[in-house]
N, C-alpha and C positions, 0 to 999 in steps of 0.2 A: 504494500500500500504506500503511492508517495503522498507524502507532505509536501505542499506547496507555501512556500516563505517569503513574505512583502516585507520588505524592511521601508520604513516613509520615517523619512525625516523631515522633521517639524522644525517650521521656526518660530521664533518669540514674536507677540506683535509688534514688534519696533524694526521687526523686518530682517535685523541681522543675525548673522550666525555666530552665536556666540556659544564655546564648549561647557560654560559653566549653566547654560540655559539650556542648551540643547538636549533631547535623550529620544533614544529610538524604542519605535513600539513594534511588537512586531506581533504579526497580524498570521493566525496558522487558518489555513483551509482546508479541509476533511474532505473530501469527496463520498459520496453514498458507495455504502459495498454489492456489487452485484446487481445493480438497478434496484435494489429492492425495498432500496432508505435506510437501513442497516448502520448502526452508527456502529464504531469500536465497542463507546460504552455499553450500548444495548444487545452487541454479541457475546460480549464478555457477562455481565449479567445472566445473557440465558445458558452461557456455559455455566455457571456458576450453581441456577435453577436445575441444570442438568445432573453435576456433577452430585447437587447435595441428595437428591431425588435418588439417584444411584448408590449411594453411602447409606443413605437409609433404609432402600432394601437389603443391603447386605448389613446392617443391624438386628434389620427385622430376621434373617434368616441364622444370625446366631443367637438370636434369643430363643427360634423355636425349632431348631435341630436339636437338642437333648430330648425336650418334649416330646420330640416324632418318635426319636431314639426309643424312646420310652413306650410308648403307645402304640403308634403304627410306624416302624423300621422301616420300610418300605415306601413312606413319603421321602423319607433321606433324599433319594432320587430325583426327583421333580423338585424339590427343592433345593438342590446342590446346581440344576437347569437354572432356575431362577436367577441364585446365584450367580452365574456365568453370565448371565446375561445382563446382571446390575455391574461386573465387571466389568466388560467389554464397553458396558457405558460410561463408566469411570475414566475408563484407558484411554476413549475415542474424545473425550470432552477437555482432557490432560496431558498434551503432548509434553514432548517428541517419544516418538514412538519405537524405539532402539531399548531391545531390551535380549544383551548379551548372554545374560546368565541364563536365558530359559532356549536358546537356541540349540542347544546339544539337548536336551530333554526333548524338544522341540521334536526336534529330526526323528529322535530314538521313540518316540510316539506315533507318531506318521509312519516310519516304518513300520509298528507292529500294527499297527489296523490293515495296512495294507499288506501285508503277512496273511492275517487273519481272514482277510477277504477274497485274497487268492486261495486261501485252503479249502474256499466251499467247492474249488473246481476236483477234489478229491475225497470233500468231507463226506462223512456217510447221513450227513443232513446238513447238505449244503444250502437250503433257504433258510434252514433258522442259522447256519454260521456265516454267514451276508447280512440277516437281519441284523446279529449280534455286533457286527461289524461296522455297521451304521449305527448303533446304538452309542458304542465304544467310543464312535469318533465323536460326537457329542457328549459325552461325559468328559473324554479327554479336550476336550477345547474349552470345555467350561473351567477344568482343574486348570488348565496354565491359563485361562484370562483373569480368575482368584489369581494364581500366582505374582500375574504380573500387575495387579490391582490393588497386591500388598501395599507397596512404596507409591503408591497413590492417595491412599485414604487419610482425608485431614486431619480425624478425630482419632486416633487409634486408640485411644486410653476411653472415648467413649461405648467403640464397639468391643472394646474388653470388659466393659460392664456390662453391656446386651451380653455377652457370651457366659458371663461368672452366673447372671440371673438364670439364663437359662438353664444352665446346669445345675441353681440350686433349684429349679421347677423341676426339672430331668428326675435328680435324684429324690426330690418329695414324692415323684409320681410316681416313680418305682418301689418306695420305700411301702407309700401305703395300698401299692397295688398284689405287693408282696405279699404285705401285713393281711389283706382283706381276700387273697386268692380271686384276684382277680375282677374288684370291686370297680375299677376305674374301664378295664381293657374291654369288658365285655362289651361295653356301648360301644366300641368300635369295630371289635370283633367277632365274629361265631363262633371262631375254632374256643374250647375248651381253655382255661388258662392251667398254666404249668410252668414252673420254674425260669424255665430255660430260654420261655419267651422276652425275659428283660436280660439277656445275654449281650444285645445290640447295643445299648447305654451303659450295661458294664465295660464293653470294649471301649466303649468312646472314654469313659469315666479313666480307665488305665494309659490311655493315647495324652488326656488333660491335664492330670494330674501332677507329672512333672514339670512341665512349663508353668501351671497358670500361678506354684505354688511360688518357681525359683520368680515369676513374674513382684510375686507381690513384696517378696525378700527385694527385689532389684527395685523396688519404691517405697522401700523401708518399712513397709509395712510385715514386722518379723510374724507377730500374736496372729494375725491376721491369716499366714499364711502356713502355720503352724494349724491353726482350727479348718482352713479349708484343706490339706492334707489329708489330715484326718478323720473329716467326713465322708472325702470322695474314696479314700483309702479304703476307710471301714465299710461302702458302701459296694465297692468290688467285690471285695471278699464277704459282704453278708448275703449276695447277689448268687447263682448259682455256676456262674460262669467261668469253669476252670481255666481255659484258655487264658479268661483276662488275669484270671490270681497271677499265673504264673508266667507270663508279661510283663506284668508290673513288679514283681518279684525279682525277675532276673533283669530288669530295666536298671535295679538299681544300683548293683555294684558298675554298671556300666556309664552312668553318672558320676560315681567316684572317679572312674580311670579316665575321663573326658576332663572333669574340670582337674585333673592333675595334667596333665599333658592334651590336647584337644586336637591338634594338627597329627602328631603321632597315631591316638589312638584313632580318630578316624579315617587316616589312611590304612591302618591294618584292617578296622572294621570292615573297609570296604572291599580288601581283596579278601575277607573271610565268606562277608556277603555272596559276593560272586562264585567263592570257591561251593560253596555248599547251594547255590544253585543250578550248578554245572554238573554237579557231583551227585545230586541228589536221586536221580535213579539208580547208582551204583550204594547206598549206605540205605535211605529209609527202606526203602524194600527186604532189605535183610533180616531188619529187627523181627518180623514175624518167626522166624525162621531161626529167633538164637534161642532157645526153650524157657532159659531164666529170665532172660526180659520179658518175653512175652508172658508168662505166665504170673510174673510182679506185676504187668503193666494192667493187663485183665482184672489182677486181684485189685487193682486200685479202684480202676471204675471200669465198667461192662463196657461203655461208648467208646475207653480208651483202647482196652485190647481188641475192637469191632474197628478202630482205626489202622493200627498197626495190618489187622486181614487185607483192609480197602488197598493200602501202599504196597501190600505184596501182591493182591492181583494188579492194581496199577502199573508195578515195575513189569511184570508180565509183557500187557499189554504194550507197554512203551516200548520193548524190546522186538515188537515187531513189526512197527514204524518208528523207528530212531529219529530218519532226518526232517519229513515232512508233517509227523502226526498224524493224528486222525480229523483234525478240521479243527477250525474254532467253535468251543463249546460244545464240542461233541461226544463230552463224558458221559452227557445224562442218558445217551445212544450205542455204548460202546456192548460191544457182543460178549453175552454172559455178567452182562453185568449187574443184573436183576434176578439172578441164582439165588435162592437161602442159602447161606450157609451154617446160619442160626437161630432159633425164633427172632421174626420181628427185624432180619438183621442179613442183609446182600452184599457181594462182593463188590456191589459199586451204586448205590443209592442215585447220588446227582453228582457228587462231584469226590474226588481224591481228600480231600479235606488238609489239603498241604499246597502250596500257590507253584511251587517251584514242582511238584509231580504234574500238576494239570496242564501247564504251562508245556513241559516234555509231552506229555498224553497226546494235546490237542493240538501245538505248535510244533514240534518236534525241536532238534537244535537251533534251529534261528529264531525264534520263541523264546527258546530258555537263555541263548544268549542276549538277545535284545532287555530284555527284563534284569537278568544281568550288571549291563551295562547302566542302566536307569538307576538299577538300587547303588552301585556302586558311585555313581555321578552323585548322588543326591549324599551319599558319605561323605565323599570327595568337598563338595560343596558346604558342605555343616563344617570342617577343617578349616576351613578360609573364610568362614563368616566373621564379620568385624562384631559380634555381641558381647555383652556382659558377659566375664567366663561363668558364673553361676547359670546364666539363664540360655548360654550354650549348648553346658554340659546336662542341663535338664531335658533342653532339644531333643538332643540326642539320644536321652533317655526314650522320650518316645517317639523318634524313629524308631529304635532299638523294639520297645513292645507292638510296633504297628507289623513289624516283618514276624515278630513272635506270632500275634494272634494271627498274620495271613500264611504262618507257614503249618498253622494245626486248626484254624479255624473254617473259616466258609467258604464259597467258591470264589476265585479271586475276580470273575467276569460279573457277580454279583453287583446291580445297579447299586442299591443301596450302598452297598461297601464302597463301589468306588466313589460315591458320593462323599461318603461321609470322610474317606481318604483325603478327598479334595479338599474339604472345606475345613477338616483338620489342617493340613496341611498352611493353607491360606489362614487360618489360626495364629498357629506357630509363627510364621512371618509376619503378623499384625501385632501379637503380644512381643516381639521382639522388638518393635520400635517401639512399644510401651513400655517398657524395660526400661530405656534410657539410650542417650546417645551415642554411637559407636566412637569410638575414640579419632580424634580430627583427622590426625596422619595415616588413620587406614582406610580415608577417602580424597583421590584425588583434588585440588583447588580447594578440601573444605577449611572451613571457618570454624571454630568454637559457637556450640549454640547459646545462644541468652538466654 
């Protein structure tokens, strides 16, 4: 846009030009933008109407994702859409538009949908592994416009209040839906209530826990986040949901080794990551198969040792499509996989119950390496993050319980899950700038904040 500039010099009325009389006015012209009258001020304005409008649904959506979590799981989805979509408004309203860090994620994204949509030309249900595959692409576009929607949002400490509330709604509503078997769920549901069903909010509860607590220590708020700890803590484990106990369990000594060293420990995290996704047809398969594991793991709980059978006909299975797989999503189709093998209990239900078997199953090795490559970038990435070392190594914490629960929990193509993956994710990058400001020198040109 130019500015057009009149400089007029005036004279005094006595006609002369004299320096101590004389001063120049200068006169700016605006031209209208785009024919349409358009002033700076009133584009800038309705970006402004735009931008706040967009911040506010992504408020809205972390006040009432625990709630869903809670109730109905399966909103996750459509509302982690939403989500994206209040991102991508944010982004578009907020330039410049260069956003380096999410470009290798990026690409490693776009390749696996595109993976996954070529598998239907050999999937043994190749219209739902296309559907699944347009599905995919849209969850995945929604999780990196959050991502990159982070380091956009004006308020970050207000939508870490929408998010603490909602989680202590989350956990009210699980607490007395517990308490009352099912007193709150049945209005929304008909299936029967049972335990197991507030499993969803326990995962998210174990994913939370460790940032929002190191969040409230990194604003000095210690009693504070000492008492939400130990709510959300005691609420996993009063929850029925093994997965999450022991996520957040082993989340924690990996907090300890992160805020002791951060750059170290998560570049080994991440070639352990990758190793044990690469690897994982070769080891979980086995366990059925070692007599004393499997017969501790059975004696633990029935579901467990009914896992370790699923990973042993999985390894099976996968060993007779290595490179290409059986299609995306096409566990819930795979031959013999609907056998008893024990009351109530099939060598393959819906899915592997392990993210890095399903991934080999349905994608075969370009699958498992792509996914790979992602968990290991996002390690890689936590190492080089300029944050608060407390509210780092809490990060990392759960990252660390998010690959626990998707390496023994649900199917990893699951909308819900990726949803809720997402907007956890977009969490943790929000409460990070709540935290407090990165130290000056680990950002280019920056200035100390006021």
């Amino acid at each position: 846009m130019a500015l057009r500039k009149n400089l007029i010099l005036r004279r005094p009325q006595s006609g002369r030009l004299e320096g101590r009389t004389t001063f120049i006015q200068l006169e700016t012209e605006t031209p209208s933008l785009g024919g349409s009258g358009a002033t700076p001020a009133r584009s800038a304005s309705s970006r402004l109407s735009v931008s706040a409008w967009c911040e506010a649904g992504l408020d809205l959506c972390a006040l009432v994702l625990p709630p869903l979590l809670a109730l109905v799981p399966h909103g996750a989805a459509p509302l982690a859409g939403f989500a994206g979509l209040c991102a991508a408004g944010l982004i578009a309203v907020n330039p410049p538009y260069n956003f380096p860090a999410l470009r290798g994620p990026a690409v490693i994204v776009v390749a696996l949908v595109l993976w996954g949509a070529l598998s239907a030309a050999w999937s043994i249900d190749p219209e739902h592994s296309l559907a699944m595959a347009a599905r995919l692409a849209g969850l995945f576009a929604a999780a990196l416009a959050l991502a990159a929607a982070a380091s956009r949002v004006a308020a970050p400490r207000r939508l870490t209040l929408f998010l603490f509330a909602g989680t202590a709604i989350g956990i009210a509503i699980a607490g007395y839906d517990l308490a009352s078997a099912g007193g709150l769920s049945r209005h929304v549901s008909i299936r029967p209530f049972v335990a197991p069903r507030l499993n969803q909010i326990a995962a998210w509860l174990a994913l939370l826990v460790l940032p929002a607590s190191a969040l409230l220590i990194c604003r000095g708020q210690r009693l504070v986040a000492l008492v939400a700890a130990a709510v959300m803590a005691g609420t996993v484990y009063a929850l029925d949901g093994t997965t999450a106990k022991i996520a957040l369990g082993l989340s924690l000594p990996m907090v300890v080794l992160l805020y002791l060293s951060q750059r170290a420990v998560c570049r080994i995290a991440a070639a352990l990551a990758m190793l044990a996704i690469l690897t994982a047809p070769l080891t979980l398969p086995r366990l059925a198969r070692l007599p004393s594991v499997f017969t501790t793991v059975d004696a633990f709980k029935d579901s467990a040792g009914h896992r370790l059978l699923i990973w042993s006909f999985t390894g099976h299975r996968i060993a007779e499509r290595p490179l290409a797989g059986w299609g995306l999503d096409a566990a819930r189709a795979i031959p013999g996989g609907k056998i008893e093998i024990r009351p109530g209990q099939t060598w393959l239900p819906l899915h592997p119950h392990d993210a890095a078997l399903q991934l080999w199953l349905e994608l075969g090795a370009p699958g498992a390496v792509l996914v790979a490559l992602l968990v290991g970038l996002l390690w890689l990435r936590l190492g080089e993050a300029p944050w608060p070392r407390l509210y780092a190594a809490a990060a990392g914490g759960g990252l660390f319980a998010a690959t626990a629960v998707a390496s023994s929990g649900w199917g990893i193509w699951q909308e819900w899950w990726l949803g809720t993956l997402g907007l956890a994710l977009f969490a943790t990058l929000v409460m990070a700038r709540a935290a407090g400001p990165p130290p000056p020198s680990s950002l280019p040109g920056a200035t100390p904040p006021r």
